[in-house]
Biotite code that builds the C-alpha atoms (Angstrom):
import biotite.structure as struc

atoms = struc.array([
    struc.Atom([32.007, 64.354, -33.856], chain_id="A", res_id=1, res_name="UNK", atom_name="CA", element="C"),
    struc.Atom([35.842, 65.730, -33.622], chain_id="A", res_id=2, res_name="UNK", atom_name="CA", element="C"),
    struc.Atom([38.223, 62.941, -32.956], chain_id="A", res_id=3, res_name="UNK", atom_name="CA", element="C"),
    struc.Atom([39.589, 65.647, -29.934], chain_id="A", res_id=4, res_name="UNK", atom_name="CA", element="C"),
    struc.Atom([37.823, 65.714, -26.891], chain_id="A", res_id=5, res_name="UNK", atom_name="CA", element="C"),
    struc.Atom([37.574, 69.138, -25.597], chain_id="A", res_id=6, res_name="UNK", atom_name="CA", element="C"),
    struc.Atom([39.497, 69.034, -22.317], chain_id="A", res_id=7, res_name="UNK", atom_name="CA", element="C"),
    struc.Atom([37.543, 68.038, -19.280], chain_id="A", res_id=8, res_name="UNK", atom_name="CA", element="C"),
    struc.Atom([39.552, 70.761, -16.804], chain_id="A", res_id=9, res_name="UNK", atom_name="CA", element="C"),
    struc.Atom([39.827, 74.517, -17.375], chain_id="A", res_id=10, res_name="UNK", atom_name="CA", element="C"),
    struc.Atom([42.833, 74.914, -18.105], chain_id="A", res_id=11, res_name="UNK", atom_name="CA", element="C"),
    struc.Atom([44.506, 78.810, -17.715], chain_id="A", res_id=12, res_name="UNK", atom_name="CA", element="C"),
    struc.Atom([44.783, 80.538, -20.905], chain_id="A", res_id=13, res_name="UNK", atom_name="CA", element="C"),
    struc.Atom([48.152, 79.063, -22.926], chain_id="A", res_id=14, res_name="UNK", atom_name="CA", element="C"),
    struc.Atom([50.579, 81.802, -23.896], chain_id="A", res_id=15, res_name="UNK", atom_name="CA", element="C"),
    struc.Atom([51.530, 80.836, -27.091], chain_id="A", res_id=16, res_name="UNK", atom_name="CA", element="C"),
    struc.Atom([49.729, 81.341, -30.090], chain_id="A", res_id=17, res_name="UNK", atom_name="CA", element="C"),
    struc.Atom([50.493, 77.702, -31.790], chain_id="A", res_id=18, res_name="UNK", atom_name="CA", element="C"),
    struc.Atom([48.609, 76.524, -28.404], chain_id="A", res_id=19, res_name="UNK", atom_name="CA", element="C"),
    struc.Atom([45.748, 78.907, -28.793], chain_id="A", res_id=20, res_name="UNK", atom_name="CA", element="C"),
    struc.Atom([45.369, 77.677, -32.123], chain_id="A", res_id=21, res_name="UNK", atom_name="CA", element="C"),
    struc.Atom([45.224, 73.705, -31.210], chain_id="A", res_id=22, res_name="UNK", atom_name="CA", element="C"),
    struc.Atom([42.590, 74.447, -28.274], chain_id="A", res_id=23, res_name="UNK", atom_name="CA", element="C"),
    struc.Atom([40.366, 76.714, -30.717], chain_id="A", res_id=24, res_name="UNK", atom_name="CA", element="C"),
    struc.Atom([40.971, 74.101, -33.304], chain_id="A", res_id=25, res_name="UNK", atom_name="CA", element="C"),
    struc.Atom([38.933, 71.285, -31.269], chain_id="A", res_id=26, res_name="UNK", atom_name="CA", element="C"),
    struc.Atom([36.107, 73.787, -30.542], chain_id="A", res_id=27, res_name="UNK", atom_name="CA", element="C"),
    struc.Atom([35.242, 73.979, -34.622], chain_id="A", res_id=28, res_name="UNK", atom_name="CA", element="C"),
    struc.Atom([33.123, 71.440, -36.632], chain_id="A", res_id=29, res_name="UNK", atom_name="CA", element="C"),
    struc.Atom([35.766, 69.213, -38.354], chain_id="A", res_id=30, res_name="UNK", atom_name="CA", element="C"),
    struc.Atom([36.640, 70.217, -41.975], chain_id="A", res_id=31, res_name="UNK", atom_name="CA", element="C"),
    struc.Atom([35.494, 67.817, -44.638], chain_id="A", res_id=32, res_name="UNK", atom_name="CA", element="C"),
    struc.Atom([39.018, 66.691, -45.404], chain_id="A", res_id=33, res_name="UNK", atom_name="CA", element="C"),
    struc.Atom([38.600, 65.210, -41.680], chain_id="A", res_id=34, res_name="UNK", atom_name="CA", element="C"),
    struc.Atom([35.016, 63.309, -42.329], chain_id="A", res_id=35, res_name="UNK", atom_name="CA", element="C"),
    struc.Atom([35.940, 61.650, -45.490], chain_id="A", res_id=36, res_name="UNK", atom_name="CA", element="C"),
    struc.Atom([35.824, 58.212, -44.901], chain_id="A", res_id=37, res_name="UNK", atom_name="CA", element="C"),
    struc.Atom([38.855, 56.534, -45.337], chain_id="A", res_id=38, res_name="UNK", atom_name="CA", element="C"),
    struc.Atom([40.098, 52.782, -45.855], chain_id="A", res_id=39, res_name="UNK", atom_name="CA", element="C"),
    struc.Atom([39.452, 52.133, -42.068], chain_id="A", res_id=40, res_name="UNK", atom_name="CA", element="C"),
    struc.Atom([36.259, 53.800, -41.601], chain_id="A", res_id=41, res_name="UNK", atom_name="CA", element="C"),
    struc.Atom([35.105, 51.833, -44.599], chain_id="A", res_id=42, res_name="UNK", atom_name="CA", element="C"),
    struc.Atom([35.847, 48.506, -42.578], chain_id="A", res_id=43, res_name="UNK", atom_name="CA", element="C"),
    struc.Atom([34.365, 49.521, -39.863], chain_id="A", res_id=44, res_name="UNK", atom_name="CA", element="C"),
    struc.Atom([31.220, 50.731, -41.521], chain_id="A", res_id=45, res_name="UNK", atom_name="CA", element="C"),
    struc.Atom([30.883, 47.147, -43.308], chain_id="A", res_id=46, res_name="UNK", atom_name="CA", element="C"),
    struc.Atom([31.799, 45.635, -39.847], chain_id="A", res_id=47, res_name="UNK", atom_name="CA", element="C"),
    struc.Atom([28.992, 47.797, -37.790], chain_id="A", res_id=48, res_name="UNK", atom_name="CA", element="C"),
    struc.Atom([26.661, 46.608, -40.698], chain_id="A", res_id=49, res_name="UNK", atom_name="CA", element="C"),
    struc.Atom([27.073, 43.209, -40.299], chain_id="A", res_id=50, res_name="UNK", atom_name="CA", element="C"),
    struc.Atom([26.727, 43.442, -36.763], chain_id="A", res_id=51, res_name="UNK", atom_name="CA", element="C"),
    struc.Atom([23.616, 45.197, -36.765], chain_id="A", res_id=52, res_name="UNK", atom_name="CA", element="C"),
    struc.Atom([22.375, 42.308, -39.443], chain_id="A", res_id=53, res_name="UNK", atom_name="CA", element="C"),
    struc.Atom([23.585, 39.773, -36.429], chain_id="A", res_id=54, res_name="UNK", atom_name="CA", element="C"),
    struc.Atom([21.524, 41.547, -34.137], chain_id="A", res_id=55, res_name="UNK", atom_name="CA", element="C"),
    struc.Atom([18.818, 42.212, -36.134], chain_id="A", res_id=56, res_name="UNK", atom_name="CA", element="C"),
    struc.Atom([18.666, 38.041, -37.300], chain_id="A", res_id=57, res_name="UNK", atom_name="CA", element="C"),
    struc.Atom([19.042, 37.501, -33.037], chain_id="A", res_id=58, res_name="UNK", atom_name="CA", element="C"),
    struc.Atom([16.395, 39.462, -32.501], chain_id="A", res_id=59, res_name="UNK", atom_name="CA", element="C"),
    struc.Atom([14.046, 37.477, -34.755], chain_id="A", res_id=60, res_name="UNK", atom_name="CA", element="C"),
    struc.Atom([15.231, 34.561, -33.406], chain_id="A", res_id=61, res_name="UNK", atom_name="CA", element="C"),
    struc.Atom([14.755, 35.578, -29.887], chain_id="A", res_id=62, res_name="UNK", atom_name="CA", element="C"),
    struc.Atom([11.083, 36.787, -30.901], chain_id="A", res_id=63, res_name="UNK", atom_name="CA", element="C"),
    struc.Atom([10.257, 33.425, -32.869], chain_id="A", res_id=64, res_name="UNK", atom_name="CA", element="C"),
    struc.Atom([12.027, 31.762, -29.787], chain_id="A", res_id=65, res_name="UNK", atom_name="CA", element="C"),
    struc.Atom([9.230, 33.692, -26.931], chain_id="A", res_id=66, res_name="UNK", atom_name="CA", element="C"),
    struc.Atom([6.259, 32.557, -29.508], chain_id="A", res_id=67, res_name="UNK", atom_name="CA", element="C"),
    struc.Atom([7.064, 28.905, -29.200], chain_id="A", res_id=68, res_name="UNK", atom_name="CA", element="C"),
    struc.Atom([7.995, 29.784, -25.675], chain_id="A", res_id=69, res_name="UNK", atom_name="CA", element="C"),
    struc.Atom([3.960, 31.463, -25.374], chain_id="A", res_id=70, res_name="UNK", atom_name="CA", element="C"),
    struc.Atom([2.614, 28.653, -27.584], chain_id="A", res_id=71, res_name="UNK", atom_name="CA", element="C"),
    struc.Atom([4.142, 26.067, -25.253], chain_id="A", res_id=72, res_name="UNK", atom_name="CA", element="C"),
    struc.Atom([2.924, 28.167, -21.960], chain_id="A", res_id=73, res_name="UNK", atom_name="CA", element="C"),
    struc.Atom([-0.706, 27.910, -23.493], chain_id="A", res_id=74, res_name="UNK", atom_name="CA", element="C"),
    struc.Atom([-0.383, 24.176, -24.094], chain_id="A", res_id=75, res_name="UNK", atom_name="CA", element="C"),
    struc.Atom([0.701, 23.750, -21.019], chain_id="A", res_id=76, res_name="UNK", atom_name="CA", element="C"),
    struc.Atom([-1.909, 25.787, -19.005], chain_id="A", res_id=77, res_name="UNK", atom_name="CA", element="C"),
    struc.Atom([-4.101, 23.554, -21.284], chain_id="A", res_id=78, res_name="UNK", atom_name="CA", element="C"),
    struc.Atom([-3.346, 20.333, -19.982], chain_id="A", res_id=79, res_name="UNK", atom_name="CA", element="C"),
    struc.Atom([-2.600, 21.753, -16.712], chain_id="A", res_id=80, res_name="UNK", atom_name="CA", element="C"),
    struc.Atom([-6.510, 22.717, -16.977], chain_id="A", res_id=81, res_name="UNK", atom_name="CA", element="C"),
    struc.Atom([-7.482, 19.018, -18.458], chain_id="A", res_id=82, res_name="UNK", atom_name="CA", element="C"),
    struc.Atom([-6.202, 17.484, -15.777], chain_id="A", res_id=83, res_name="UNK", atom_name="CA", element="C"),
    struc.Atom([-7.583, 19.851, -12.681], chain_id="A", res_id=84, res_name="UNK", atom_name="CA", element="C"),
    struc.Atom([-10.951, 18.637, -15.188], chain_id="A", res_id=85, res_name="UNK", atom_name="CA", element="C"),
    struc.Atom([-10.577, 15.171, -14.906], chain_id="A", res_id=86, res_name="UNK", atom_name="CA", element="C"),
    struc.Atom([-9.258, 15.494, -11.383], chain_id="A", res_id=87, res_name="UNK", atom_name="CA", element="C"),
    struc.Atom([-12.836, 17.215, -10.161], chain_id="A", res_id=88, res_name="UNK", atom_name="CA", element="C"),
    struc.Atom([-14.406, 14.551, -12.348], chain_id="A", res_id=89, res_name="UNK", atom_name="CA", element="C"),
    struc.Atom([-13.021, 11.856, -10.595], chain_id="A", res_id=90, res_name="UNK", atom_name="CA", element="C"),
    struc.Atom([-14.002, 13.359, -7.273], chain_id="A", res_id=91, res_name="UNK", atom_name="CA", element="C"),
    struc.Atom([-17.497, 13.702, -8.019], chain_id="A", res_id=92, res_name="UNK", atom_name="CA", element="C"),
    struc.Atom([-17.866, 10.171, -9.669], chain_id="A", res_id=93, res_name="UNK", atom_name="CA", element="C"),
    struc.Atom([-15.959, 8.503, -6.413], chain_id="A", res_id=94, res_name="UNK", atom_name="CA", element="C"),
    struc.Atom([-18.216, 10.530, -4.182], chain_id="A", res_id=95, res_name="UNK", atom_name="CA", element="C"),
    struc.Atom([-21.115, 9.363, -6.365], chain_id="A", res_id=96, res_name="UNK", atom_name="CA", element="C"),
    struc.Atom([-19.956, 5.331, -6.231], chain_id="A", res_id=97, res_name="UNK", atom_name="CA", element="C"),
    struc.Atom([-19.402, 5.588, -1.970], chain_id="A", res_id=98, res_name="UNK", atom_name="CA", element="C"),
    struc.Atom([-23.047, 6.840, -1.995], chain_id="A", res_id=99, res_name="UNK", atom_name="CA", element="C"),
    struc.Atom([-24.469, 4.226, -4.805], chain_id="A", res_id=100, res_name="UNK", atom_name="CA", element="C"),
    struc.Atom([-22.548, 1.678, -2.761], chain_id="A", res_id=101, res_name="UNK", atom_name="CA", element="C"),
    struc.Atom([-24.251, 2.755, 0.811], chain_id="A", res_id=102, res_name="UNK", atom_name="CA", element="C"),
    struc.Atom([-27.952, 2.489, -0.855], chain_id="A", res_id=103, res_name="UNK", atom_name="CA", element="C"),
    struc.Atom([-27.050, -1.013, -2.390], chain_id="A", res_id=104, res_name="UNK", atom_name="CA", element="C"),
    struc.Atom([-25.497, -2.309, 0.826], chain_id="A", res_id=105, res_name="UNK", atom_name="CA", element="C"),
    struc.Atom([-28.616, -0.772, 2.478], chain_id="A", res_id=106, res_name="UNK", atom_name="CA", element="C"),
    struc.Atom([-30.861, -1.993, 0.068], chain_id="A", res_id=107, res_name="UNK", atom_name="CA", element="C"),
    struc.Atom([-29.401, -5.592, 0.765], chain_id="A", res_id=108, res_name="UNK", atom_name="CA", element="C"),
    struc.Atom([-29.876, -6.041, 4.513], chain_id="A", res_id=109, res_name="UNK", atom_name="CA", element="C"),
    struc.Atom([-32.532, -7.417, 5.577], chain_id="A", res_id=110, res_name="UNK", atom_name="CA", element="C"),
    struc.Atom([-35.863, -5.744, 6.753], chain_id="A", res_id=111, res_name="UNK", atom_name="CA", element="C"),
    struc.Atom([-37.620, -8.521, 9.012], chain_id="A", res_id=112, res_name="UNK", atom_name="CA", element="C"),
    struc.Atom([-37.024, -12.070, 9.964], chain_id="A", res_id=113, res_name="UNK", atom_name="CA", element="C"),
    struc.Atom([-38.753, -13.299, 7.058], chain_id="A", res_id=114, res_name="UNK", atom_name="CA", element="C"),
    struc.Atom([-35.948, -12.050, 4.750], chain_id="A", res_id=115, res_name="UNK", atom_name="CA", element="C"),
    struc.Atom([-32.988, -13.384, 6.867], chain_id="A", res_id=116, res_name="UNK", atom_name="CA", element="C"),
    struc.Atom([-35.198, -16.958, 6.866], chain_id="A", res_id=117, res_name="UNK", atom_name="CA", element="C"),
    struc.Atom([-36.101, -16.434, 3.219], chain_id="A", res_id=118, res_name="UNK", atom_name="CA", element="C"),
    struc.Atom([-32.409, -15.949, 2.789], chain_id="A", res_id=119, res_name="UNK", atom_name="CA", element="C"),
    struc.Atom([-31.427, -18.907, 4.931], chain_id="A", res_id=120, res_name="UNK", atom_name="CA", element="C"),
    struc.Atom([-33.687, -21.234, 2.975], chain_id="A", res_id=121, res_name="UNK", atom_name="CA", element="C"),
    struc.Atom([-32.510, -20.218, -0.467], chain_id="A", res_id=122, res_name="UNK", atom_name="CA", element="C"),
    struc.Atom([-29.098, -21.035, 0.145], chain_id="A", res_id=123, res_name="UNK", atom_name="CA", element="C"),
    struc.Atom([-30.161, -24.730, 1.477], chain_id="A", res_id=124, res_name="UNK", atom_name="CA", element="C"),
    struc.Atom([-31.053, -27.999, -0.259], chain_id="A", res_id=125, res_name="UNK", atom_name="CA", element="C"),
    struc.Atom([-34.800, -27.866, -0.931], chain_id="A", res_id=126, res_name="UNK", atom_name="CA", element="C"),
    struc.Atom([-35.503, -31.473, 0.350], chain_id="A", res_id=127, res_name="UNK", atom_name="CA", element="C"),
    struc.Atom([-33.363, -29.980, 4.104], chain_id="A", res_id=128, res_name="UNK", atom_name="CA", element="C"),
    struc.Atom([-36.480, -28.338, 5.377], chain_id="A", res_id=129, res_name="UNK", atom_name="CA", element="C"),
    struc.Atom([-38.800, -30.905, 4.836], chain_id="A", res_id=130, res_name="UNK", atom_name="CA", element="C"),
    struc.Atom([-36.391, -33.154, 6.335], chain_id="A", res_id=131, res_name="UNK", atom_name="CA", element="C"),
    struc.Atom([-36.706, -30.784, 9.514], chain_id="A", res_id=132, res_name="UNK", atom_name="CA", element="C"),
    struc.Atom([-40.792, -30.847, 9.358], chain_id="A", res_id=133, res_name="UNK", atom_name="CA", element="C"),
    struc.Atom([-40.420, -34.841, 8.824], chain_id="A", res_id=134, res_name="UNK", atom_name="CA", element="C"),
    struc.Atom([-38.509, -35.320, 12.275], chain_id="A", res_id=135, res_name="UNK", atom_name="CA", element="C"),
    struc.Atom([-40.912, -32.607, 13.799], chain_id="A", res_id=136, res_name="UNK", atom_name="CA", element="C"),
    struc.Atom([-43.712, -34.198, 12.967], chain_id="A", res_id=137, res_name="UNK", atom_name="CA", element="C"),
    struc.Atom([-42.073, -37.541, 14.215], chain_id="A", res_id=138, res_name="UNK", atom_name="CA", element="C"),
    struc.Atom([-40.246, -35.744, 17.754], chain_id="A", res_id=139, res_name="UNK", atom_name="CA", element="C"),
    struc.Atom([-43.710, -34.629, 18.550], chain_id="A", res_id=140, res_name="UNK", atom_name="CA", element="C"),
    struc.Atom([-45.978, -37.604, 19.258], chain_id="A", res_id=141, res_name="UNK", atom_name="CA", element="C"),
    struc.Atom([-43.011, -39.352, 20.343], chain_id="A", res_id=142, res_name="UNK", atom_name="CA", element="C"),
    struc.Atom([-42.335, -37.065, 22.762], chain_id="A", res_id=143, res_name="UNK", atom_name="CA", element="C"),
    struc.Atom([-46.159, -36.703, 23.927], chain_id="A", res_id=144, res_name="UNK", atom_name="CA", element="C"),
    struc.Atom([-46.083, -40.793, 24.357], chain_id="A", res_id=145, res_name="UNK", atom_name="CA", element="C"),
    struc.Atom([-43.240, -40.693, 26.330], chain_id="A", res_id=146, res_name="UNK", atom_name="CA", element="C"),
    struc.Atom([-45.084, -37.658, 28.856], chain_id="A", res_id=147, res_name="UNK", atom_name="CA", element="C"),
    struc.Atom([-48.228, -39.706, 29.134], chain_id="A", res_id=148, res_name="UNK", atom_name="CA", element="C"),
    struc.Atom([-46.364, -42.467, 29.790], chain_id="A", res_id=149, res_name="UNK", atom_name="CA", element="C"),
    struc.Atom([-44.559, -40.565, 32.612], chain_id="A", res_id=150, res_name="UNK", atom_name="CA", element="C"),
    struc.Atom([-47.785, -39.226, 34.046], chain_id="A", res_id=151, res_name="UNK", atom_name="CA", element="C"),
    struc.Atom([-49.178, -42.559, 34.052], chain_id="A", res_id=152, res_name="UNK", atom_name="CA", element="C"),
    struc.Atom([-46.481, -44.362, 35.680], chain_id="A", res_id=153, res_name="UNK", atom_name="CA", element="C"),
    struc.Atom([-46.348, -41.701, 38.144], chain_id="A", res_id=154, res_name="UNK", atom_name="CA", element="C"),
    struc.Atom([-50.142, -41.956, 38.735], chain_id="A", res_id=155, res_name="UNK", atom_name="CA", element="C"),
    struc.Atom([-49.857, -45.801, 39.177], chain_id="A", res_id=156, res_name="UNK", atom_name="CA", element="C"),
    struc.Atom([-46.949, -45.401, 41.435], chain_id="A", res_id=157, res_name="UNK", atom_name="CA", element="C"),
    struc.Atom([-49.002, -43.094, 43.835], chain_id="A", res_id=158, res_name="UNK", atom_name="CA", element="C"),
    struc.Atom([-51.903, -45.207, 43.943], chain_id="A", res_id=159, res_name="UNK", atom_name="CA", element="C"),
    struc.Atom([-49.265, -48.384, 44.727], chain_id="A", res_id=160, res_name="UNK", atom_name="CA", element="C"),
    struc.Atom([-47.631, -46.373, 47.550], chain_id="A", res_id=161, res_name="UNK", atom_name="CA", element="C"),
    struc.Atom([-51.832, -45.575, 48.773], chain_id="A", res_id=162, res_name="UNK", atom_name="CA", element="C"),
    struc.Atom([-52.590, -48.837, 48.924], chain_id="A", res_id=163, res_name="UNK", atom_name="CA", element="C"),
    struc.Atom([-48.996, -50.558, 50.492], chain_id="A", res_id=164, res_name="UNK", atom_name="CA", element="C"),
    struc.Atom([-49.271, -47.780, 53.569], chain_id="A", res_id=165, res_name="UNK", atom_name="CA", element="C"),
    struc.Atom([-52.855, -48.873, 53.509], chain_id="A", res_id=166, res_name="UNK", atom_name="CA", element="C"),
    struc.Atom([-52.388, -52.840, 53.724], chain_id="A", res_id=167, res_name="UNK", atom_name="CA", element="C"),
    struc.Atom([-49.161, -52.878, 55.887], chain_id="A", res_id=168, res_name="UNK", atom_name="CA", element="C"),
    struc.Atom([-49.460, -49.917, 57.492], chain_id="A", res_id=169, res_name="UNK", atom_name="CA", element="C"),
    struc.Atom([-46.549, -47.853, 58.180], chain_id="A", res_id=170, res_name="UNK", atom_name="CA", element="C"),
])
């Protein structure tokens, strides 16, 4: 590369020879007088080396830096999948405990009388039911005494009434 530019607008032809000389000049390769490197070029050789080392050691970093960044993705998609997992697994075994709950609660009501009676009497005192039969059995001729007693009262009563309209005569 020359160090100058060709010129970006056509300029006329110049007149003088020294001119014609400077514009054919910049149309040549440079000589190697021109490309020898000199103190300056030197430092900015070293200085374009180190920053290509600088953006070489970047790059790694930035590569090492997107394969944690990948590694961490895949961890993440990992748990993200362990948890949808459990999630579903939860759902089935709740669904699963409504439905185990519905056949115990149906398996505990009661099919006839029997069972609500059998269920009565096993929560009671043992000695309450015979207490029940004991004043049943007691209520019952009572109570049959007191009706014939009733009906014969009743019977005697008529047959008093008979005979006072019969002697005194109403």
């Amino acid at each position: 590369m020359s160090d100058n530019p060709p010129p970006t607008s056509v300029s006329p032809r110049p007149s003088s020879p020294a001119s014609i000389s400077s514009w054919a000049s910049s149309m040549l390769p440079p000589t190697p007088t021109e490309t020898s490197p000199t103190p300056n070029n030197n430092t900015a050789h070293a200085s374009l080396i180190e920053r290509e080392a600088a953006l070489l050691k970047a790059y790694q970093e930035l590569a090492d830096e997107q394969a944690e960044l990948a590694r961490a993705k895949s961890l993440c998609e990992q748990e993200r999948n362990a948890i949808n997992r459990k999630a579903d697994d939860l759902e089935v075994a709740s669904a699963n405990l409504e439905r185990e709950k519905e056949v115990f609660a149906a398996r505990q009501r009661p099919e006839s009388i029997f069972d609500e009676l059998h269920e009565w009497a096993s929560t009671r005192d043992p000695m309450e039911p015979l207490a029940v039969l004991w004043a049943l059995a007691c209520i019952i001729p009572i109570g049959f005494a007191f009706a014939t007693l009733a009906r014969v009262q009743v019977g005697l009563g008529l047959k008093f009434m008979g005979w006072a309209v019969g002697v005194f005569g109403v």
